[in-house]
N, C-alpha and C positions, 0 to 999 in steps of 0.2 A: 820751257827749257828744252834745249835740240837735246837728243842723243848725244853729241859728242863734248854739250857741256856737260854734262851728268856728274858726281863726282864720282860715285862707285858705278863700274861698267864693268859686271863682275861674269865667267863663266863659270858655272853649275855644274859639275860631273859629276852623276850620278847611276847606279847599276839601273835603279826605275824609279821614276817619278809616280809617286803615286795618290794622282788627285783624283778627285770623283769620276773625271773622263775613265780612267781605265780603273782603277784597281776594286778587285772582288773580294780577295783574303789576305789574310797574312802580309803584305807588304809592311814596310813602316813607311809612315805618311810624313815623318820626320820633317827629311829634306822639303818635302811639299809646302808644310806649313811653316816650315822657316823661311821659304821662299817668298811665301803670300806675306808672309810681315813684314819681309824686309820690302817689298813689294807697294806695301803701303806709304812709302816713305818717296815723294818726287825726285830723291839727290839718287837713286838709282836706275839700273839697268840693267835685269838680269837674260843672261842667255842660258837657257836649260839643253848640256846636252846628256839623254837620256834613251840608254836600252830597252824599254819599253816594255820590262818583262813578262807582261800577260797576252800581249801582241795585239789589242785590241784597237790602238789607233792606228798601227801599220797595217792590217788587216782592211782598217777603215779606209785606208790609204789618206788617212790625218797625218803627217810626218812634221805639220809644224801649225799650234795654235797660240793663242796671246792671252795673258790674263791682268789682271791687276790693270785697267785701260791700259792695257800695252805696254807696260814698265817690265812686265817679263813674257819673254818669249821662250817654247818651248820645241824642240829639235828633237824627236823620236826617230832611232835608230833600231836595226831589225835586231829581233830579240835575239839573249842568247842562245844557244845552240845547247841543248839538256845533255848532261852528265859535263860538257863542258867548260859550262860557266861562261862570260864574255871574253874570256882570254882568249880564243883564238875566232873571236864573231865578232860582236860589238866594240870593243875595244879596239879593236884594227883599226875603227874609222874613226877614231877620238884624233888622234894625230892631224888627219889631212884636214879635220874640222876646224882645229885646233888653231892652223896658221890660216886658216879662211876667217874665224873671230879676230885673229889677232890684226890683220892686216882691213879687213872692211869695217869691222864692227868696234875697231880700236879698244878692246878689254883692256883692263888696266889690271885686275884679279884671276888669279885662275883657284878657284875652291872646289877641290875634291873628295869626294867621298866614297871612304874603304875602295875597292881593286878595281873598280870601273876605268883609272886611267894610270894603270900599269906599264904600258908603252910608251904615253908622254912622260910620264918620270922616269922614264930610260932614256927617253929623248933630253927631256932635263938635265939628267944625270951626266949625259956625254957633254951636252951644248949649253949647258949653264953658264959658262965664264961668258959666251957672247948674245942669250937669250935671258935679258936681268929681268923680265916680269915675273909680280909675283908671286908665291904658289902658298896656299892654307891645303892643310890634308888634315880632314877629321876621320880618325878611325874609331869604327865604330864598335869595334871588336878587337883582341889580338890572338890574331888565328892560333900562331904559335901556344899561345895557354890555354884556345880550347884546345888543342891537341895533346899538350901536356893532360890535361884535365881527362880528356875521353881516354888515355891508354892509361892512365891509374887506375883508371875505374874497371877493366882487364875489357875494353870495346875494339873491336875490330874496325880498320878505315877498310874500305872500300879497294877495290884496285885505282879508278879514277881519281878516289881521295887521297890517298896513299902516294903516290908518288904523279900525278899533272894537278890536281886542284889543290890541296892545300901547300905543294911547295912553291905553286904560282901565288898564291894569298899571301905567303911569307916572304917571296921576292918583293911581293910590293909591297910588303909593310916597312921591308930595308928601305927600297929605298925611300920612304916615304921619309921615312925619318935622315935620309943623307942629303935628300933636295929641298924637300919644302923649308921656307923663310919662319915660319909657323906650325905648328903641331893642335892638335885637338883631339884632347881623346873625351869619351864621352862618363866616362866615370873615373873614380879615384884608384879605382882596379885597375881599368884599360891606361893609367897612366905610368902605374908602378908597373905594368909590363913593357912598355913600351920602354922604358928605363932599365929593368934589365934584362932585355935582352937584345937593345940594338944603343942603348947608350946613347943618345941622341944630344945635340949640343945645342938645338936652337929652341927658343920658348916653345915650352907645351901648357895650355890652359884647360882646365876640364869646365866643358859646357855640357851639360847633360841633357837625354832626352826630354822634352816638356810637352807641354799637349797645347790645341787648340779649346781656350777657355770659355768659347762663344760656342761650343759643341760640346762638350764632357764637362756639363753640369748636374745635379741631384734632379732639378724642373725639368720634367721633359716625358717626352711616349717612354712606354713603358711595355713591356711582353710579358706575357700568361704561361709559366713553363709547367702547368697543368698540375702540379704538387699541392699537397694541402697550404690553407691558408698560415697554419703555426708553423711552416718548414721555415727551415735556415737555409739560404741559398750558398754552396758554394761556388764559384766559376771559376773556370780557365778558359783565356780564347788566347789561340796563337797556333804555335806548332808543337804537335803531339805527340814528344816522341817521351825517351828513357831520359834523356838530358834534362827536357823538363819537367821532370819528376809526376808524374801522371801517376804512375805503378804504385809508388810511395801515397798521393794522396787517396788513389783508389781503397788502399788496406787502410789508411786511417779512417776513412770512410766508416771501413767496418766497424771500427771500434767506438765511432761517434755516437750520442744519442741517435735513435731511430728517425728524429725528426729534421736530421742535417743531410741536406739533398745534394748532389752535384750535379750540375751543366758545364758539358766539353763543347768548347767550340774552335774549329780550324782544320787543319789539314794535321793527316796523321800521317808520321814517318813511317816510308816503307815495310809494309809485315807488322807494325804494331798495333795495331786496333785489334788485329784478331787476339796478341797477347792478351792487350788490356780484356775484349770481349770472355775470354775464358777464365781472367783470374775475376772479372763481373758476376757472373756465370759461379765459379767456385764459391765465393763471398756471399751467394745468394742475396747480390746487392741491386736487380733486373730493375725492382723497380724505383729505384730510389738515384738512379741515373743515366742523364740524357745527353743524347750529342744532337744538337742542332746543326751539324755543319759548319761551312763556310762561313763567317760573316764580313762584309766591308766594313770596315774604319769609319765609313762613313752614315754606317746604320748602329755599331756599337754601343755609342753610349746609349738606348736605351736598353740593352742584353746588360750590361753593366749596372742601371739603375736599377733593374730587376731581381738582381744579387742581393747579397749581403758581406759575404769575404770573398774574397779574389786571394788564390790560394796559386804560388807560383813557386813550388819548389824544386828549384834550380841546380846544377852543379856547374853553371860558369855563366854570368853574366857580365853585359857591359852595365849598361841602365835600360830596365826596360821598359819601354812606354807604353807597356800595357799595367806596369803598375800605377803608373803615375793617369794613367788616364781610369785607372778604377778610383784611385781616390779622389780625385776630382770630381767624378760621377757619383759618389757618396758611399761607395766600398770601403768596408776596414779591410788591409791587407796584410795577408803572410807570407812571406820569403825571405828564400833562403841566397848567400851568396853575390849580394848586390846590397847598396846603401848610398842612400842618398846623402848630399853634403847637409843638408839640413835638416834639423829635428819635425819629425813632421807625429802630431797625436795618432793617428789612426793605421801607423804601420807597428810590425811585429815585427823583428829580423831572428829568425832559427840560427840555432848555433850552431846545429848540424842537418843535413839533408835525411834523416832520418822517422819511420812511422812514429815512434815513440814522441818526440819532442814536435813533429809536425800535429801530431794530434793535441798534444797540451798545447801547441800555439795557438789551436784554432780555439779552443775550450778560452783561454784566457782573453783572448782579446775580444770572442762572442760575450763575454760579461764586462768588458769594458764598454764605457760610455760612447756611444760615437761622435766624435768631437768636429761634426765636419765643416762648420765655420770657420775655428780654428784651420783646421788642414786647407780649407779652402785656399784663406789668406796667405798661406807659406807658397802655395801650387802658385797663385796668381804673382807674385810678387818674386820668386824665385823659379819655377816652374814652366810658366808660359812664353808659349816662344816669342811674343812682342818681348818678352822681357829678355830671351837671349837673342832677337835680331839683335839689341842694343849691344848688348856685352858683345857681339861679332862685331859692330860697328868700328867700337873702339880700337879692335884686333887692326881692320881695315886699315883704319886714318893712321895708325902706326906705320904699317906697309906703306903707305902712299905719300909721307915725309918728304 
């Protein structure tokens, strides 16, 4: 089948693609692996254009490789510019890209994700009545409630936060929701925000984070986090700041039997490690918790088999896919602030982001059964992104009437 039969000839905007070429931490592999599924499918043709946030194939001077036998192509664009975000770097050159796809490569989809293409939905927003192609926007967050969320909590933003990055993130969530044909928020949160506070009038569908099921399974390598053989693993990997409740699990810690250990893994928010290291330090909890660093997405799931609860207490999520990739890896989980649309055995949801009720969460679901069969089934059949290429698919052929 040519290129230009294809039936989905979709554009990708993305802040960073993050497949095994570049990504080291923290990214979400999301977009990646929703790409590789949809990817698997011959009636496509995806064009990835992507900021490249670690800089490692622009650096390579890689600006454009292919995967899936050449069903998607991938466009790396120089990384953002720090404290600035791509709004005034990357995103500049979504636009001139933008009419290069649309005119050679004849897209027939433009699918965005969260503020990477902030300037083509201004360009949308003014040139829509004579530029009908058209536009899905999954947001993956709604800035506006983390912010409601960080200044109850009595948190200071930043001066660059404060008034250039997050009133940029909320400009493009307007207009996300006044041009795109389609809406996708990724949880049942990010949908009721999206609702009130910009009122949006065309379909919003909630497709949630999922995991790659052929990677975050129970079978598999596995790591040595040097604790005794009776310990109870808890983990967190991601980003470590006061949001994600680190401080809170820290002090529950204290109160856990002796034999419940923690492992931190990811990148620590500016100035808080050395927090966490002193209230470590006070708790005289030295040795009963480790930070490993960094880890790739794509070395995870065995630091995940290696656990036991995957402990995420939150004060604003969308869906995180690092829960969903713990219990797929055979993790029971606790968090707070996030819920998935489906009943899954081996999660706990906290009522409050709280030591007191975080520590009974973990005590209660440490004596539950671990049902990870069960959980499997719901992750694989509801969860995995082959299973949401399809549910996009549907979205598509809608569009393309």
């Amino acid at each position: 089948m040519s290129i230009s039969k294809k039936k989905f000839r979709v554009l990708r905007i993305i802040y960073d693609f993050a497949d095994e070429n570049v990504q080291t931490e923290g990214l979400s592999p999301g977009p990646y692996e929703l790409t590789v599924s949809q990817g698997k499918n011959p009636n496509y043709k995806i064009y990835v254009l992507t900021g490249n946030l670690n800089g490692k194939n622009v650096k390579a001077k890689k600006f454009k490789y292919s995967l899936c036998e050449g069903r998607v192509e991938v466009y790396n664009l120089p990384r953002a510019i720090w404290k600035f975000g791509p709004f005034i770097s990357s995103s500049v050159f979504v636009l001139p890209y933008y009419f290069y796809f649309r005119l050679t490569k004849k897209i027939n989809i433009v699918h965005i994700h969260q503020q990477m293409g902030v300037w083509l939905l201004l360009y949308k927003y003014l040139f829509g009545w004579l530029d009908k192609i058209p536009f899905v926007h999954t947001n993956h967050a709604s800035i506006k409630g983390r912010e409601m969320v960080a200044l109850s909590k009595g948190e200071k933003l930043g001066f660059m936060t404060k008034y250039f990055e997050y009133p940029l993130h909320k400009f493009n969530d307007y207009l996300s929701t006044k041009v795109a044909n389609v809406l996708i928020a990724v949880s049942d949160d990010t949908l009721k925000e999206l609702k009130d506070f910009y009122n949006p009038k065309q379909p919003i569908y909630v497709i949630e984070n999922s995991v790659s099921i052929d990677r975050f399974k129970k079978e598999g390598e596995t790591i040595d986090y040097g604790f005794e053989k009776d310990s109870k693993i808890l983990f967190n990997l991601g980003r470590l700041s006061k949001r994600k409740g680190i401080g809170v699990l820290v002090e529950s810690l204290a109160i856990l039997p002796k034999n419940f250990k923690l492992v931190l893994a990811g990148i620590w928010e500016n100035g808080y490690e050395e927090h966490i290291n002193k209230l470590i330090s006070r708790l005289k909890l030295t040795d009963r918790v480790k930070y490993i660093g960094k880890v790739s997405n794509f070395k995870a799931p065995a630091y995940f088999r290696s656990a036991d609860i995957f402990v995420l207490a939150s004060d604003h999520e969308g869906l995180p896919k690092v829960a969903i990739e713990a219990l797929a890896s055979g993790n029971k989980v606790v968090g707070s602030h996030f819920k998935l649309s489906h009943a899954v055995p081996n999660i706990f949801y906290l009522k409050e982001k709280s030591v007191k009720d975080l520590t009974a969460g973990i005590l209660k679901i440490d004596k539950q059964e671990n049902r990870y069969q069960d959980t499997r089934k719901v992750i694989e059949e509801f969860y995995s992104w082959d299973a949401k290429a399809k549910d996009i698919e549907v979205i598509y052929k809608s569009l393309l009437k």
